[in-house]
ZAMARGU-4260 file (C-alpha; in steps of 0.2 Angstrom, whole numbers, plus 5000, padded with zeros to 4 digits):
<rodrens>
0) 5600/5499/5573 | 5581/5504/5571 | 5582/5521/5580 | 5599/5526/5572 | 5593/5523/5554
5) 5574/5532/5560 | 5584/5547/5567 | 5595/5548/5550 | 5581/5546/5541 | 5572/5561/5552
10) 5586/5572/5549 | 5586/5569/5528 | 5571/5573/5530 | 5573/5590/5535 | 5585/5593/5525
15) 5574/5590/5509 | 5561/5600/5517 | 5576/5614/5517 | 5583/5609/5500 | 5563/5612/5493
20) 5561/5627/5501 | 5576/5635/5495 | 5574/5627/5478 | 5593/5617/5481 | 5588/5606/5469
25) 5603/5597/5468 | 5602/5593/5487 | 5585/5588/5485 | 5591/5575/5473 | 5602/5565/5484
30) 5589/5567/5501 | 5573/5564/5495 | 5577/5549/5489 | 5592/5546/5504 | 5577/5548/5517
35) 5566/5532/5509 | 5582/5521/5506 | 5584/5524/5526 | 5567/5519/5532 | 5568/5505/5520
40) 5584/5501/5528 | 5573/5503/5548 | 5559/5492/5543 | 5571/5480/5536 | 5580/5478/5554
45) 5566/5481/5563 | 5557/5471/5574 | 5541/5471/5564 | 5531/5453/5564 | 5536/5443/5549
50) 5520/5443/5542 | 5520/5460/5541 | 5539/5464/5538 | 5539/5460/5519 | 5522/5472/5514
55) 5529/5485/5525 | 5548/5485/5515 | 5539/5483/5501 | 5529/5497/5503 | 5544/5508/5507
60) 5554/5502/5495 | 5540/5506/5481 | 5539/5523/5486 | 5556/5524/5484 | 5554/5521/5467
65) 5538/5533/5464 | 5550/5546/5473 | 5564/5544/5460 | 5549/5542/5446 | 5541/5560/5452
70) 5557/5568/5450 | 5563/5563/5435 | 5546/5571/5430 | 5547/5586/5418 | 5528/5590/5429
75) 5518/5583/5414 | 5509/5565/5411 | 5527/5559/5405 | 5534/5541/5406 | 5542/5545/5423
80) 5526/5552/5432 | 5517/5536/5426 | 5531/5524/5432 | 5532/5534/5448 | 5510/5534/5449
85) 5510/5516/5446 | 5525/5510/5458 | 5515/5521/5474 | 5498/5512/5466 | 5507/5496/5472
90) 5513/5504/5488 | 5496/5508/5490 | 5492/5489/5492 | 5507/5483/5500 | 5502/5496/5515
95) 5483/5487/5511 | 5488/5472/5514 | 5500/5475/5531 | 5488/5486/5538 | 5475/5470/5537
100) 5487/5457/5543 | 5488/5470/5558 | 5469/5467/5562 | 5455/5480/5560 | 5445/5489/5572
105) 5424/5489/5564 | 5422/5508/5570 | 5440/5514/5568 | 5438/5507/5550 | 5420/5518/5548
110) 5429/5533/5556 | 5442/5532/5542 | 5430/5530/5528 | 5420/5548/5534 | 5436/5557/5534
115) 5439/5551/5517 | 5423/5553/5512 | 5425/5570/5517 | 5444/5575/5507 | 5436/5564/5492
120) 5421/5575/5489 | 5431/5592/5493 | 5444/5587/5480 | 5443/5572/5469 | 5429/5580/5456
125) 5442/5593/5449 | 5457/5584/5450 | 5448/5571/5439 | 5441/5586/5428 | 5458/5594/5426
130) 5466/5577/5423 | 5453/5574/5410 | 5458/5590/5402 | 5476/5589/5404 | 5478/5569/5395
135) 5461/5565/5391 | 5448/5554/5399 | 5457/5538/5399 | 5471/5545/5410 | 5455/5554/5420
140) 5451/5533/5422 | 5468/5530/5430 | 5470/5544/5442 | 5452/5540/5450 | 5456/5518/5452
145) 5473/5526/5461 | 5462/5538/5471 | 5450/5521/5474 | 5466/5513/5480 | 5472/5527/5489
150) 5456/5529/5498 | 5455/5511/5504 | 5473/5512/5513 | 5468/5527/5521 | 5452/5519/5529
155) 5461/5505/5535 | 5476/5514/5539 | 5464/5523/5552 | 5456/5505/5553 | 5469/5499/5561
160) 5466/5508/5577 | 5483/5513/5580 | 5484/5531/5582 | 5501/5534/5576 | 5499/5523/5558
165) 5481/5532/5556 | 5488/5549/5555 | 5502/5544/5543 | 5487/5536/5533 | 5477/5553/5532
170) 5495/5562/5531 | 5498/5552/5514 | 5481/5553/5508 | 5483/5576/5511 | 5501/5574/5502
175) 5495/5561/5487 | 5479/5577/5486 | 5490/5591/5485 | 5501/5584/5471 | 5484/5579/5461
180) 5478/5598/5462 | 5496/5604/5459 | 5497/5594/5443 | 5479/5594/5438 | 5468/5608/5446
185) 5479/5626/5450 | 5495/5629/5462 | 5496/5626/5480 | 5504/5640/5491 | 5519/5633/5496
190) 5512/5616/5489 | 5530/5607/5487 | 5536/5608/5504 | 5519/5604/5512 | 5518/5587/5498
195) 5534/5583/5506 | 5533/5587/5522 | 5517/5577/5525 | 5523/5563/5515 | 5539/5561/5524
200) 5529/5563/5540 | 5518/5551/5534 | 5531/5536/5527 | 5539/5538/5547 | 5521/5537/5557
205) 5515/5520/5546 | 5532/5513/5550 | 5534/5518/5567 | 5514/5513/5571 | 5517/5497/5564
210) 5532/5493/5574 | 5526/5497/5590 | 5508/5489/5587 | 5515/5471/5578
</rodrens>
């Protein structure tokens, strides 16, 4: 039942991406949060170790929820952006703790903190400035510990050493970067099908890397 839920999942997927680009938003509704519920569904039938199998689901299963919280969002720092911030904050650790239960790689993890090394110092100082300017420094304080999470799943993401779960590390940390400067720096061309598209992308790499390295 794993590849037939992956393949549904891949082909809500693209229908999002079309619903976002076309502005369907109606459609949108139903597959973005339609593509999640799936790979939740996969991982839950998957063969994944069982020490792993419970972060992973409820890492899915969180984003879920941050999906449903982003788009109930009126595009402000209102209740339902915060819900959705705080429930990929703790998807954000689940994937922490399966990607360490996998086993890190010394150099793989050092790789993984230069590339986000790299993103970080490109993006991170205005985001928090415009954060701090949009809902003051307190809310400044919150988005920068999420990026601190965000950053540490990405290195060990690509700590990890498994090629397929490394880019879907990176892939989150570009997606989770573009809706910061969307929301808190300026617009992105074509920002909300490449946040989408990278973070669908990025959901099915960690998923499938972790079943195929566990």
């Amino acid at each position: 039942m794993t590849v037939p839920l992956l393949i549904a999942a891949a082909v809500a997927a693209v229908g999002d991406w079309l619903a976002v680009q076309f502005r369907l938003y109606r459609i949108e509704y139903v597959l973005k949060p339609t593509v999640l519920a799936l790979l939740v569904a996969a991982a839950a039938v998957s063969d994944l170790d069982h020490d792993l199998k419970p972060w992973v689901i409820a890492a899915l299963a969180l984003g879920l929820v941050g999906d449903i919280g982003l788009m109930l969002s009126d595009g402000h720092t209102d209740r339902p952006f915060i819900a959705g911030l705080a429930a990929f904050l703790l998807g954000h650790i689940a994937y922490i703790i399966a990607f360490t239960k996998l086993g890190l790689r010394g150099l793989d993890v050092l790789a993984g903190g230069l590339i986000v090394a790299g993103i970080a110092g490109l993006t991170v100082p205005a985001v928090l400035r415009g954060a701090a300017r949009s809902a003051g420094r307190e809310f400044a304080l919150i988005v920068a510990g999420y990026a601190g999470v965000l950053a540490c799943m990405t290195v060990l993401g690509v700590g990890t050493g498994c090629i397929a779960v490394a880019f879907g590390a990176v892939l989150f940390l570009i997606s989770d970067t573009l809706i910061a400067r969307e929301r808190f720096v300026t617009a992105v061309p074509a920002g909300r099908l490449l946040i989408i598209v990278t973070y669908h992308v990025a959901q099915f790499l960690i998923l499938v890397g972790l079943i195929r390295a566990s």
